[in-house]
N, C-alpha and C positions, 0 to 999 in steps of 0.2 A: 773722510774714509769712505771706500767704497764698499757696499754689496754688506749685507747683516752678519755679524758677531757668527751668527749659528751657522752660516753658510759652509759647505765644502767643496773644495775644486778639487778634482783629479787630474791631476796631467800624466798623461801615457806617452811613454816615450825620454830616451834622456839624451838626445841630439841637438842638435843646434834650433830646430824648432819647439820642442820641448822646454829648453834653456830661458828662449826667446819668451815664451808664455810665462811663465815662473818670473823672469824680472821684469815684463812689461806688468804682470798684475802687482808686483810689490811696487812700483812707480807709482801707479795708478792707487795706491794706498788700500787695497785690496782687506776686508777686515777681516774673513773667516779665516777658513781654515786649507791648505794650499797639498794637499799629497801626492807629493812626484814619485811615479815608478820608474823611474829610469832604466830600465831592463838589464838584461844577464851578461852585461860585458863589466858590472861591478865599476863602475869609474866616472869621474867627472868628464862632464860634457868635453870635446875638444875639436880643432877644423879636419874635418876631414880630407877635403879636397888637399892640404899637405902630406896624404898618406901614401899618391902614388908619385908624388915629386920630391918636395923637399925632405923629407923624413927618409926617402929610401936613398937618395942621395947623400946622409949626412947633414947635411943643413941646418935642421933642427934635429930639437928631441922631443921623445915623449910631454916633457916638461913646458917647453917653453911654446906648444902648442893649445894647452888646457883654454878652454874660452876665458874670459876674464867677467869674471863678476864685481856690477858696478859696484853692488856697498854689499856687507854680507845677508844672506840668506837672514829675515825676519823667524821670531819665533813661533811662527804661524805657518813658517814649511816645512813639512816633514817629506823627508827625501828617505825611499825604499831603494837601496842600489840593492841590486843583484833580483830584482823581484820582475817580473811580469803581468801585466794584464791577459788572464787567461779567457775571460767569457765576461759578457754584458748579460743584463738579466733585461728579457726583453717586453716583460713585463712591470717594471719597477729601476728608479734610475739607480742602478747599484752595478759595481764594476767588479767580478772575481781577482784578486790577488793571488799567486801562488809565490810565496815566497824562496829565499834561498835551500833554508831545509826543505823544499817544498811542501809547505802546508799551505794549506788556502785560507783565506778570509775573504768573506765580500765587504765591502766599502761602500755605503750609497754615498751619493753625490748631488748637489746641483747644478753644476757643469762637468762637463766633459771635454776635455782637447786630446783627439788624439793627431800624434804626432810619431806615429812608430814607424815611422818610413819603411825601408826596404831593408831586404836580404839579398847577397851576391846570389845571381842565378848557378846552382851545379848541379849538372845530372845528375840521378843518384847511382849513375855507374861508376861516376867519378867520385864522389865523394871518399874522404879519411883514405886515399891512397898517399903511401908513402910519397914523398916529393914532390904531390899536386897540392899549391896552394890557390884558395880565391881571394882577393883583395876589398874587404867592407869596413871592417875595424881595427882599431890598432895593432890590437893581439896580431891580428892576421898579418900587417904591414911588419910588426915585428918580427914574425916567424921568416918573412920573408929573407928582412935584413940579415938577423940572423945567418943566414944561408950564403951570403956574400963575400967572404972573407975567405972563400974556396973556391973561389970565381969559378961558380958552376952556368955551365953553359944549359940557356935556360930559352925556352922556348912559349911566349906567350901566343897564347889562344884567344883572340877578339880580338878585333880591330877599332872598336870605339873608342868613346874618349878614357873609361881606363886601362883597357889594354895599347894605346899607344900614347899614351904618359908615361904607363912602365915600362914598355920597350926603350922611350927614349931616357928612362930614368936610369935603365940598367946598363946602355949604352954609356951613357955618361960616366959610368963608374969605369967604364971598360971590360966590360962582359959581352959576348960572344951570345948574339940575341938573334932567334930566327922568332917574323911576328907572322903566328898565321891568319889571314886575313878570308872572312865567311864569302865575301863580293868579290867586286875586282877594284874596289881602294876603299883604304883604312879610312874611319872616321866618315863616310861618303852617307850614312845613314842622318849623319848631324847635320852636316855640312853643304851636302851636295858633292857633284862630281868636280866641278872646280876646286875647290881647295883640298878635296881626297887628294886629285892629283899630283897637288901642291906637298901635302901631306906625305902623300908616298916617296915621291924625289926625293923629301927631308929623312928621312929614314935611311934613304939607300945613299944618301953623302955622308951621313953619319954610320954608314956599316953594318946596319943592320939589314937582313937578307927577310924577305917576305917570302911566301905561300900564297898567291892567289886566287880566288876560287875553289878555296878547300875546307871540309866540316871534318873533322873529328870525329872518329865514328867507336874506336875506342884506346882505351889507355891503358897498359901494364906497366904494372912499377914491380918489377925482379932486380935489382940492382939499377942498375938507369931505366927514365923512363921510357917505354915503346908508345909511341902516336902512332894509333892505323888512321889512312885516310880514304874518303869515299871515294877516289880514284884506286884505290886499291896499294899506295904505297905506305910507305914509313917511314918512320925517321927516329931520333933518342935525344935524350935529352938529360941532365942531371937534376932538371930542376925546370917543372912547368906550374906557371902563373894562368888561370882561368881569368879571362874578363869576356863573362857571357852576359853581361847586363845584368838587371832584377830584377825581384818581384816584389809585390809589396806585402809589407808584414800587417795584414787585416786578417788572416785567418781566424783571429780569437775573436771576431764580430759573427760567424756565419749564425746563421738563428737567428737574430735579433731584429729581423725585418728590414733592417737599412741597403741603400743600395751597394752591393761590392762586386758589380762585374767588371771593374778596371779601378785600383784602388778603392778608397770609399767617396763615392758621392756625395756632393753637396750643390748647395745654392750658391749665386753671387754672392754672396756674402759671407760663404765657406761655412754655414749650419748645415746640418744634417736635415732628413724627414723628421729628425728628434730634434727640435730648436735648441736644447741645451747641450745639445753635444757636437759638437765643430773639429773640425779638421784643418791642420796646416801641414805645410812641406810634402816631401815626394810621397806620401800616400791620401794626398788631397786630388780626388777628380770635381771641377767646376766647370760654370759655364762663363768663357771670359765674355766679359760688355760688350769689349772692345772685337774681337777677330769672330766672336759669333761662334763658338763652339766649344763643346765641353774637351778639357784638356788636363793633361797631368804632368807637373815640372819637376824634375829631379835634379835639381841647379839648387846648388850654396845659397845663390842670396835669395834667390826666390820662397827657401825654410824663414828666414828671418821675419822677410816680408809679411809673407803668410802669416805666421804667427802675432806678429803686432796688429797684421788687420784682423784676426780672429777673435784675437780680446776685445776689440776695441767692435765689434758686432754685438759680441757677448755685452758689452756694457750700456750698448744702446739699444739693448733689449734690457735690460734692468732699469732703462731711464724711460724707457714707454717712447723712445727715435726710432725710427727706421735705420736699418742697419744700412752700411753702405754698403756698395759692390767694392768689390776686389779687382782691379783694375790695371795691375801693373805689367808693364812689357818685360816679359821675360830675359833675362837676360843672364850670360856664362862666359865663361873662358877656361883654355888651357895653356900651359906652359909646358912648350918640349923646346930642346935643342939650344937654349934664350930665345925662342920666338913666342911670341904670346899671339894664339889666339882668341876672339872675341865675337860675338855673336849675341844680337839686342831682335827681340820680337819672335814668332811662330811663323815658321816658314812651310807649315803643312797644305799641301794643297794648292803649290805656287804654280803657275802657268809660265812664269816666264823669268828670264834668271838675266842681269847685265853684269859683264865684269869691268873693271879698270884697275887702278894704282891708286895708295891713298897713303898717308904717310911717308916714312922714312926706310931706303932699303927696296923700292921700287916692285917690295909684295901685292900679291892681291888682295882689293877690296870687292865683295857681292853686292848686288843689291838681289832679292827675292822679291817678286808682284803677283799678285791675285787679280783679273780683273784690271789690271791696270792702277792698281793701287802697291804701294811697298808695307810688302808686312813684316819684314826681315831684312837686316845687312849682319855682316858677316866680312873680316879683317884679320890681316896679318899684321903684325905693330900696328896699328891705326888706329890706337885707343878714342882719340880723339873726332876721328871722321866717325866711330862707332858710334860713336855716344851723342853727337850730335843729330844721328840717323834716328836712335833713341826716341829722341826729342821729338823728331819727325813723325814718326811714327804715332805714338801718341797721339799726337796731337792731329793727326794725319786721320786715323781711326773714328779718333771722338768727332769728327765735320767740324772742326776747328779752323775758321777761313785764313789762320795767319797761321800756317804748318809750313807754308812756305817760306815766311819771313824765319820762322825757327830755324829751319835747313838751314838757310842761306847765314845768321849768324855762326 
């Protein structure tokens, strides 16, 4: 068994790195005591990344998306749904609870994960208007679906990767989608200008009509919706979808000394300035080993990751090891149109971009370099060239003299 009988872990957050924490410590035979706040969406963990594709398509359902837990929850987790982590006490390791009814309790603790990732970005001119929805959580993805079966013509606002998921998601259904796009191509913040390009074509074969180079400057909902635009036009809409990015949900740390000017701070080894309180997923800023700079991932597998190397820090600071770094290459994808894209490493800061073909269907493959080095590729079908770039990379980073024998297999 691990870690003393009297011990108490708090986990904040009830997402997929949250999830992650909670069953990597019951593996691990964890012996105190385990309290997960799951926060105010009241529900078991589930994939999100299914909320702007498969789930608004029909595909799945709410059901058959719930993560799956390996054996059941031990009697040593106690799970707060619908509760919050309101304030840390920044003097003493005790975490404020506010509950459903909202009442508070504090909880001290001897670890800490927090894992409360993010909130959809919305102005707050926009917020709780009629017919504006933003996409973060189920609820939301439901509200949306809901809306579908009157095929309202529906106008998303962002062009990243989830406002052109639900463009192509809503296309697919056969709905009548203007995507307004911030730049001059969708997706071009993630991606770069090559595969935007790429991106955009896919869009306008599939029917749907872009906005380019246009912000939103505001919204009325009197029966359909009104979008003003900073050129000074407009347009309507039955039904408009926000994908303005996010922000991260650390607000209820401010005071507490730690660092939060771009999520929470931490070490290679994702601790805090407070060793027993760690961070995983998209409200973890670190400094990776590997590319040399402090970074924040809001990618699916990167929550998992994170959180199994969180514990696994946490525990070799209870065994008196050095904690390891956290070291892995980022990596994401999307799925519009049946094309999947894919994207292995940090391409921040790249000098010099190559394109070719790679896979099947004669799409683009990227390569990203810094320096003369690759620190990102980036693929259309190419599962396989991606992943083997992966490799490269890696291995490429760490002065690994056979990164090129990796490639080449």
């Amino acid at each position: 068994m691990v870690g003393e009988t009297s011990q108490t872990i708090v986990v904040a957050g009830g997402s997929l790195a949250g999830h992650t924490v909670v069953t990597e410590l019951e593996r691990h035979g964890f012996a105190g005591q385990i309290v997960w706040v799951r926060g105010r969406e009241g529900t078991a963990p589930y994939s999100r990344p299914a909320l702007s594709k498969e789930l608004i398509q029909g595909k799945v359902t709410a059901e058959t998306i719930r993560l799956p837990v390996p054996q059941p929850y031990g009697p040593r987790v106690r799970i707060m749904d619908g509760a919050v982590c309101a304030g840390l006490d920044p003097h003493a390791d005790r975490v404020l609870v506010t509950q459903p009814d909202l009442s508070e309790r504090w909880i001290d603790f001897d670890a800490l994960f927090v894992c409360t990732g993010t909130q959809a970005r919305v102005p707050e001119a926009f917020a709780g208007l009629p017919g504006v929805h933003s996409l973060r959580t189920l609820a939301d993805a439901e509200r949306i679906k809901d809306r579908l079966a009157v095929r309202p013509r529906t106008v998303v606002v962002g062009a990243g990767l989830v406002g052109s998921e639900m463009a192509a998601s809503l296309r697919s259904c056969g709905l009548p989608v203007e995507l307004i796009v911030q730049g001059q191509l969708p997706m071009e913040a993630v991606f770069g200008a090559e595969l935007g390009r790429f991106c955009l074509e896919r869009h306008h074969a599939n029917g749907v009509t872009t906005r380019l180079g246009a912000t939103v400057t505001a919204l009325t909902a009197e029966g359909p919706v009104t979008l003003t635009y900073d050129d000074g036009e407009s347009s309507t809409a039955d039904m408009v979808v926000l994908g303005l990015g996010a922000v991260t949900s650390c607000d209820w740390l401010d005071g507490c000394g730690l660092d939060l000017s771009d999520g929470l701070g931490c070490d290679e080894a994702l601790r805090t300035a407070r060793p027993n309180i760690l961070a995983a997923g998209d409200v973890a800023n670190w400094r990776h080993p590997l590319f040399g700079h402090r970074m924040r991932v809001e990618h699916w597998s990167n929550a998992s990751a994170q959180a199994r190397h969180a514990v696994e820090s946490w525990l070799a600071g209870q065994e008196g090891r050095q904690p390891p770094a956290f070291a892995d290459v980022p990596y994401f994808w999307s799925d519009q149109y049946g094309l999947k894209y894919q994207m292995v490493g940090h391409a921040r800061g790249h000098d010099e971009v190559h394109v070719e073909e790679a896979g099947t269907g004669g799409y683009p493959f990227v390569t990203y370099l810094r320096g003369g080095r690759i620190v990102a590729a980036a693929g259309v079908n190419a599962p396989r060239a991606v992943m083997r770039m992966k490799a490269r990379i890696q291995a490429d980073l760490a002065g690994d003299p056979t990164s090129e024998e990796v490639y080449a297999r």
